[in-house]
C-alpha positions in Angstrom: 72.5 79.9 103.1 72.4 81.7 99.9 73.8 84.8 101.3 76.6 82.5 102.9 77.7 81.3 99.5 77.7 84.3 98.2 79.9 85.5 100.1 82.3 83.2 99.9 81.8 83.1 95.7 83.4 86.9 96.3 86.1 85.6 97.9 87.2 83.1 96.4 86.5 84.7 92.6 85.9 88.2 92.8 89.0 90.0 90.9 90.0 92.2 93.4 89.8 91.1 97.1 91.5 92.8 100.1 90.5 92.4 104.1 90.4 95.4 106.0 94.2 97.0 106.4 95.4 94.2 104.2 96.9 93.5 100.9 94.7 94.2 97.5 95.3 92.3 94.6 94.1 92.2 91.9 93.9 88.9 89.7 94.9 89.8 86.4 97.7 91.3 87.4 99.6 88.6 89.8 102.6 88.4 87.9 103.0 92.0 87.8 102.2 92.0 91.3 104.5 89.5 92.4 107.3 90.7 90.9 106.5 94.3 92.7 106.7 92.3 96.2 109.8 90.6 95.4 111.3 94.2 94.2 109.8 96.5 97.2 111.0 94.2 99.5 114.7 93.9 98.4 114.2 97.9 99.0 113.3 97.5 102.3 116.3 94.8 102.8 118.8 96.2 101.0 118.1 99.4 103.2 116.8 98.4 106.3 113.8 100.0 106.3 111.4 99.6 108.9 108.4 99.9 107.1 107.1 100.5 103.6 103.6 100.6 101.9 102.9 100.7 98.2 99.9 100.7 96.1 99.4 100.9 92.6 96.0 101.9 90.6 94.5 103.2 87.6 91.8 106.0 86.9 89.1 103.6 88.2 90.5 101.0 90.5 93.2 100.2 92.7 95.4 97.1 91.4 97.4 96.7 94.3 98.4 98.5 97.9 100.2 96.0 100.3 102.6 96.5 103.4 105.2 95.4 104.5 107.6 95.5 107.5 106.8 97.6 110.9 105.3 100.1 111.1 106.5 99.7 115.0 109.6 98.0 115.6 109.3 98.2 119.5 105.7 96.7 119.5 106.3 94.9 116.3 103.2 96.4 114.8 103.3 95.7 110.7 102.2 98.1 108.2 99.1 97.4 106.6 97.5 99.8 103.8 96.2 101.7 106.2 99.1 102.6 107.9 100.0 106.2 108.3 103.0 107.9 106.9 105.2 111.4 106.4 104.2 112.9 102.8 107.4 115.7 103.4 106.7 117.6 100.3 104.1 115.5 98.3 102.7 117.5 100.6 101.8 120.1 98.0 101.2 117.8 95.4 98.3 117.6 97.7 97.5 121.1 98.3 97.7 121.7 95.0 94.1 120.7 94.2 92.8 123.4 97.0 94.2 126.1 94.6 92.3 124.6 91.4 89.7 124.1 93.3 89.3 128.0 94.5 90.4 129.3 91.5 87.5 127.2 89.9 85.2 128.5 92.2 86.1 132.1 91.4 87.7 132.6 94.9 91.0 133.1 94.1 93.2 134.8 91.4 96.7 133.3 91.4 98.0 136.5 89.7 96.8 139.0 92.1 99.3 140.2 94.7 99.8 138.1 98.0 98.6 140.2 100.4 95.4 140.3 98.5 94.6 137.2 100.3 97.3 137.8 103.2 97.3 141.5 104.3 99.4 141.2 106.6 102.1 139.6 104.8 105.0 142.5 104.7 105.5 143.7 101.3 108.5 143.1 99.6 110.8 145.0 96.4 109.0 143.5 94.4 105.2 141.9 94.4 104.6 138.3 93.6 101.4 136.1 93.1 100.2 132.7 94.1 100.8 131.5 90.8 104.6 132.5 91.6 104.6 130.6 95.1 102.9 127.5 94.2 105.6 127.2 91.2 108.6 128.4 93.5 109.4 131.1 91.3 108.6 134.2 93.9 112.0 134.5 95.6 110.5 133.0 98.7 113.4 131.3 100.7 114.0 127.6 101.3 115.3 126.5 105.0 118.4 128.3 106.5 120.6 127.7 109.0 119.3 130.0 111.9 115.8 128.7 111.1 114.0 127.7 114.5 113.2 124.3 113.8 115.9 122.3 116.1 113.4 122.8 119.0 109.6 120.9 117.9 107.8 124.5 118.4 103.5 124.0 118.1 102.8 126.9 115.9 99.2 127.6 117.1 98.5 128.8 113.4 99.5 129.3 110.0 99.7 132.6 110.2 102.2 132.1 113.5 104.3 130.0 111.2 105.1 132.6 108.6 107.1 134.8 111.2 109.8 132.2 111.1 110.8 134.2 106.9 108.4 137.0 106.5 110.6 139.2 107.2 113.1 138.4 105.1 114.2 140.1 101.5 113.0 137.7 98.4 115.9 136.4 96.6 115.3 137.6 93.2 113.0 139.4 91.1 109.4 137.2 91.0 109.5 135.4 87.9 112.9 135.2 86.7 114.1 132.3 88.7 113.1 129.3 90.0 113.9 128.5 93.9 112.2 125.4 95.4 110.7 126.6 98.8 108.7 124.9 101.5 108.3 128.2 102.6 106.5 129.4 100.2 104.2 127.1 100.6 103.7 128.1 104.1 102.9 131.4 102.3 99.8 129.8 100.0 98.2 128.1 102.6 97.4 131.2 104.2 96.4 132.3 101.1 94.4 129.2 100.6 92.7 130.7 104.4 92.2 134.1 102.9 90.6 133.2 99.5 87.9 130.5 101.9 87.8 132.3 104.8 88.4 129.1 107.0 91.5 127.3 108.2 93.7 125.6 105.9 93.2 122.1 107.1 89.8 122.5 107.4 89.6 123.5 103.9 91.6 120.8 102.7 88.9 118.0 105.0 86.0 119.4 102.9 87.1 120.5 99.4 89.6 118.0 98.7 89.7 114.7 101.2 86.2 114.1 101.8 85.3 114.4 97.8 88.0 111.9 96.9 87.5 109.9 99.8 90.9 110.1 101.3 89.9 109.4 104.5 93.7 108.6 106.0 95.0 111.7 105.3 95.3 114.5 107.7 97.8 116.6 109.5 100.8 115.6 111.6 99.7 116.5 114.8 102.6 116.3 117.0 100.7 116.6 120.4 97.8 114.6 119.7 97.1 110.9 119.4 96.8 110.0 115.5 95.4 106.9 114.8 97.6 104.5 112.9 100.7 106.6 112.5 103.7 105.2 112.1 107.2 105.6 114.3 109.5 107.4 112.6 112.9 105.9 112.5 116.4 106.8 111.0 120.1 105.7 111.0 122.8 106.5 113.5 126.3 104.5 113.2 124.7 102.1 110.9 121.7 101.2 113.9 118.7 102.1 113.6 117.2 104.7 116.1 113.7 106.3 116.6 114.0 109.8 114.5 114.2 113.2 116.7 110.7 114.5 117.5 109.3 117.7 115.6 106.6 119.9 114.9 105.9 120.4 111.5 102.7 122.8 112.2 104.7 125.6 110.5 104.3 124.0 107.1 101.2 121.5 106.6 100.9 122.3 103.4 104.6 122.1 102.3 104.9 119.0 104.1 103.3 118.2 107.6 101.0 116.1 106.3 100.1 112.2 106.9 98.6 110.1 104.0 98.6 106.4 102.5 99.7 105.4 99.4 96.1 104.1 98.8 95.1 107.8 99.2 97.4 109.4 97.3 96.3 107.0 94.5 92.2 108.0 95.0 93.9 111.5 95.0 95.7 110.3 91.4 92.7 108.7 90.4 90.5 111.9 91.1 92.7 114.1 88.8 93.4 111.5 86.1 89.1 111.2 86.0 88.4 115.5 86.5 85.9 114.1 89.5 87.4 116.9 91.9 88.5 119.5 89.0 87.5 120.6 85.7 89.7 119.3 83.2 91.3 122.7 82.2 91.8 122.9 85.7 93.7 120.1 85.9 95.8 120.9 82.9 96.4 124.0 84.6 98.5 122.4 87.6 100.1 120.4 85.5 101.4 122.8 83.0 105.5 123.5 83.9 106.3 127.2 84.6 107.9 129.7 82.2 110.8 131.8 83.6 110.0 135.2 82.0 113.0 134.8 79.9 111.1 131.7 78.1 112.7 129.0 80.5 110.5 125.7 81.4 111.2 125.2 84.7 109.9 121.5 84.4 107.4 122.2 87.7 103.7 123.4 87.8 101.1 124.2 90.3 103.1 121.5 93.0 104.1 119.0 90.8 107.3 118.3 88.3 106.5 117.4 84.8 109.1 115.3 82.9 109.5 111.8 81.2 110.2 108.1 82.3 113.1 106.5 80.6 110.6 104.7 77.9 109.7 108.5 77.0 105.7 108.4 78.8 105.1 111.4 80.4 105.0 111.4 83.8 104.0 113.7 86.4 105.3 113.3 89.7 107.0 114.6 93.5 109.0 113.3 96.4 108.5 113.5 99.8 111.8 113.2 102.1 111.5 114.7 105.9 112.3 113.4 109.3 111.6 109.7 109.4 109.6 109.1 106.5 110.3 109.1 102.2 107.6 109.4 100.1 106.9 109.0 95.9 103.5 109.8 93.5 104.1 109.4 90.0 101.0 109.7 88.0 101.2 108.4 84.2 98.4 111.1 82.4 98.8 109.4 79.2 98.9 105.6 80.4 96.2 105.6 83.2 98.6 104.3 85.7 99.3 106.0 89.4 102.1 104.4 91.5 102.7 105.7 95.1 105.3 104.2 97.6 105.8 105.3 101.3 108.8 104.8 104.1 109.4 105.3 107.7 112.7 106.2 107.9 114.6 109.1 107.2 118.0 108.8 104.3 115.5 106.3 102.5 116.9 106.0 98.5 113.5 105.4 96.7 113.5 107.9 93.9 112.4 108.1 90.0 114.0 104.9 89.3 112.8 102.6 91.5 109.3 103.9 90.9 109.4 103.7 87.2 110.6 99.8 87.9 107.4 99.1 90.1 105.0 100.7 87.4 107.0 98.9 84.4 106.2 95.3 86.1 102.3 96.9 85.5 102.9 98.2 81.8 104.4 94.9 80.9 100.6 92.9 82.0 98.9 96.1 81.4 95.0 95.0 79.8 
């Protein structure tokens, strides 16, 4: 009887209360809260977004992570926090604590040459480092045209997937420009392989999920059965359609992977706390680039570095891909991580709207 009550004293008074893949809330903040609900789901109105999922947290707890919408519109499935979506290119927000990590553990230099780590990587003109691709100033290419990526191709490894650039010229001289590139993160996460010596999402499993205890995130496996994963929709003649299939085993790292917004606040909450990386470590990826003519570039180790419009510092990175938007925003200085994710391709959720959803938290902030 005693343990009966006591569990319904938790429920009924316990500050922050969520069932399994439902909403969290927590108490002192239901106005803020509220007002985010009303706000994400004008988004997802105003848009016609299938499905969304937000969540909200601080350096110890999460505040909020809700759903809302479908994450299956045929079998009206809803999204619930533990819904799985697209990170596109938060991606290497993501891998981005792999290279602290190895470069804490003495494994890898970022200023040593690529094929230090990646032999067989052709050499170029002119060498570059890891520091140089993880801050897209190496003269790695972005997407072209003539890529192969129409077709869903299963690139049995990383490795495989660099033959779709590596034999192509860099477009300038390592360091004196900055050229965002998905590729070149293809690049690191075989350099990420070479500096463990094991593959590069089993590295990420034990060095960086399991230790912050994101335990939905994972690859996009396009021939394999992954457990809640969202459809991935988009917009054709104004109707919505289910997105065209692909395989985006040619750049996990860049941005095949699947996450929840409550992970990629744990993952916030890990670097805002040093419990993954040292802090110098941390201050290390998020330290903007120099060009070598003295130029910030505004972007470190995976992630941009800027200011909201009330002047906090934020650091932050989108995610857009086929069928799926994604947004981190960490605020360093404020102890508040806001992380918002979409199922549909086109989806307009950028800086703004983010700032709006972490400025209903600021304004009840304790």
């Amino acid at each position: 009887m005693k343990k009966l009550l006591s569990i319904a004293f938790l429920f009924y008074f316990h500050p922050v209360w969520g069932q399994p893949g439902g909403p969290i809330k927590d108490r002192a903040y239901r106005q803020a809260i509220q007002w985010a609900e009303r706000f994400v789901d004008s988004l997802r109105t105003r848009q016609d977004i299938p499905g969304l999922s937000v969540s909200v947290g601080t350096a110890d707890k999460i505040l909020w992570a809700e759903g809302f919408g479908y994450a299956d519109l045929e079998a009206r499935l809803p999204v619930t926090i533990g819904t799985k979506f697209r990170m596109g290119s938060v991606s290497k927000s993501i891998t981005s604590l792999a290279i602290g990590k190895l470069v804490e553990d003495r494994k890898l230099d970022l200023d040593a040459p690529v094929q230090q780590y990646v032999p067989g990587f052709p050499p170029k003109k002119y060498p570059f480092t890891s520091r140089q691709l993880a801050t897209h100033t190496a003269g790695i290419r972005h997407y072209g045209n003539n890529d192969p990526l129409s077709c869903p191709k299963r690139y049995s490894s990383v490795q495989e997937g660099l033959s779709i650039f590596d034999q192509d010229s860099l477009l300038f001289k390592p360091g004196t420009a900055y050229n965002y590139s998905t590729y070149g993160y293809s690049l690191l996460s075989a350099v990420i392989e070479g500096a463990s010596h094991t593959d590069y999402l089993s590295y990420m499993q034990t060095a960086v999920f399991a230790p912050l205890r994101m335990t939905d995130t994972g690859a996009d496996y396009s021939d394999s059965i992954v457990a809640n994963r969202v459809r991935f929709y988009e917009h054709q003649n104004k109707k919505l359609v289910n997105a065209a299939p692909v395989d985006n085993s040619y750049k996990w790292a860049g941005g095949g992977l699947l996450s929840t917004p409550v992970d990629l606040v744990k993952l916030g909450e890990g670097l805002l706390k040093n419990t993954l990386l040292r802090k110098e470590t941390v201050t290390l990826l998020l330290t903007p680039q120099l060009l070598l003519d003295g130029k910030n570039t505004q972007y470190g180790l995976g992630w941009r570095i800027g200011t909201d419009r009330q002047g906090r510092k934020i650091i932050h990175h989108g995610g857009l891909i086929d069928g799926g938007r994604t947004f981190l925003i960490l605020y360093p200085d404020n102890d508040l991580i806001v992380a918002i994710t979409a199922n549909m391709s086109g989806v307009s959720i950028n800086l703004p709207e983010v700032e709006t959803i972490a400025g209903y938290f600021f304004s009840v902030k304790r």
